[in-house]
N, C-alpha and C positions, 0 to 999 in steps of 0.2 A: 526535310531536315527538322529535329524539332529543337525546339528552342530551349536555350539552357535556364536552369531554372536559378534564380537569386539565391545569392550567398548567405546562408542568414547564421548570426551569429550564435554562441551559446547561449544557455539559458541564462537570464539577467539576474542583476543579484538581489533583484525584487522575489522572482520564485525563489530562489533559494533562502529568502529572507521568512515569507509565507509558509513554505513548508517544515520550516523548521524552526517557527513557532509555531505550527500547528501538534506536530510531532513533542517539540522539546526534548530531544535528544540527548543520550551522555557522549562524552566527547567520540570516544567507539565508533556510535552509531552515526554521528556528525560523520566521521570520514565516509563511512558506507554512502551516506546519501548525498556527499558530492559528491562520491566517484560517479553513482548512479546518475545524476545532475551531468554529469563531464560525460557517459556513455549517453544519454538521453534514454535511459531506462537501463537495459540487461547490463551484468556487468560481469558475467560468466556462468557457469555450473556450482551450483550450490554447494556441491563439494569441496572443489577448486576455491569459492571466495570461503568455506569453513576455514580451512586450510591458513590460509592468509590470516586470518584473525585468531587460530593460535586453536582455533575446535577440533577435535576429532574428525567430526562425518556431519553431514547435512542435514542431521535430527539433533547434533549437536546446537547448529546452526540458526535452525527454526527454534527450538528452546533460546536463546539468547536472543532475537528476533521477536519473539513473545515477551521476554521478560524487560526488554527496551521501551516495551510499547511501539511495538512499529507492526504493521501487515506482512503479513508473510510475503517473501523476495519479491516472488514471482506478480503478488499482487502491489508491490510498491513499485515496483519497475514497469509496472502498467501503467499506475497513475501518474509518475514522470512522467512516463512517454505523453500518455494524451494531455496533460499540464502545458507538455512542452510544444505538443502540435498547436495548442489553444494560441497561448503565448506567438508561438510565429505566427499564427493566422491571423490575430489582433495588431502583430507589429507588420508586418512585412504581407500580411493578404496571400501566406500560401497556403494552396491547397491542401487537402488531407492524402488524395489520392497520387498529385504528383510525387507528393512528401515520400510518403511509403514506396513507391517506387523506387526514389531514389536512394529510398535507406535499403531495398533490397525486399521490402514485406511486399505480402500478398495487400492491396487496398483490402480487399473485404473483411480479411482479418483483424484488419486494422478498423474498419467502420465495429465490426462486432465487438473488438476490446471496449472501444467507447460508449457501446450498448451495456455491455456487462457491468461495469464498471459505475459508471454516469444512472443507467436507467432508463439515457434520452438516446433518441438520435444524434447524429455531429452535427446533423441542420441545428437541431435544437440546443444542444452544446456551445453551437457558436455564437446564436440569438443571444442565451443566459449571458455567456462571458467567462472569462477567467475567475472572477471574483464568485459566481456561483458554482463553479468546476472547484473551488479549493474550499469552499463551504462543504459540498459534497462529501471530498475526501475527507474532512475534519469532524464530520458525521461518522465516517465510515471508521474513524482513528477510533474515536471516544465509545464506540459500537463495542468496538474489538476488545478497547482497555477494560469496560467496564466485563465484558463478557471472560476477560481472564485475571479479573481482578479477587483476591480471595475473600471473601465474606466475611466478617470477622465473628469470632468466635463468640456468644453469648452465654451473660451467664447463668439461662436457663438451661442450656446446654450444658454447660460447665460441672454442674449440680447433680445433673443424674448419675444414680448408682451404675453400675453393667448393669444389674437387673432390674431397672426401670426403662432399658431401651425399649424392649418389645412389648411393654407394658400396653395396650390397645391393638394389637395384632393378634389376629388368632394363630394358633397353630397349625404348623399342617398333619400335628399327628390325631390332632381332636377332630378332624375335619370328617 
């Protein structure tokens, strides 16, 4: 018979305090990421949650998603998830393997999300802690922001004629 496994409660409102300061979210995306916090990651088909927030389609979705500053869905509802394996494992000592069983996932899938993700092993993950698990993500946040953040316009740029652009490029008809 195997033994049942401890009741562990939601996410505290410590995570959810840490990730969204890390994030700083508009109020929008505040709902998104308790729902995701209350699902412990997935919170449907991309579609389905556009839908709900009033988007077209899923490309809709990820544009809004980008323009939040948040990770695309699928990779913030990973970082919940193992935020939140971290957090039970810290409080209550459960495992990663039984966890995922009892959520329905494959374990291994679940050790490799932590790899992708982290970079470390869960051994390793667990040694660090929470507090280097949400450093991580907050890396990965400011990564993302900065990599869709627009350059701003200079005014040497600003200055040039049209026919000053290709001014240092050969042609390809002189070529």
């Amino acid at each position: 018979m195997a033994s049942p496994l401890p009741i562990v409660a939601p996410p505290s409102a410590d995570l959810r305090t840490a990730i969204r300061a890390i994030l700083a979210p508009s109020w929008s995306a505040q709902a998104v990421i308790d729902a995701m916090l209350l699902a412990k990651g997935s919170i449907g088909a991309a579609g389905a949650v556009a839908h709900r927030l009033g988007l077209r389609n899923r490309f809709e979705l990820a544009a809004w998603f980008t323009r939040q500053g948040l990770p695309p869905m699928h990779e913030l509802a990973g970082w919940i998830r193992v935020l939140n394996w971290l957090e039970q494992w810290e409080q209550a000592g459960v495992a990663l393997c039984p966890k995922a069983i009892s959520e329905g996932r494959d374990p291994a899938a679940c050790y490799r999300l932590v790899q992708r993700l982290t970079g470390t092993s869960w051994g390793q993950v667990q040694e660090a802690g929470i507090g280097w698990a949400l450093e991580r993500f907050a890396i990965r946040c400011r990564l993302l922001r900065r990599r869709w953040a627009r350059p701003p316009v200079t005014d040497a740029l600003q200055s040039r004629g049209p026919g000053e652009w290709n001014s240092g490029f050969k042609s390809l008809s002189s070529a």
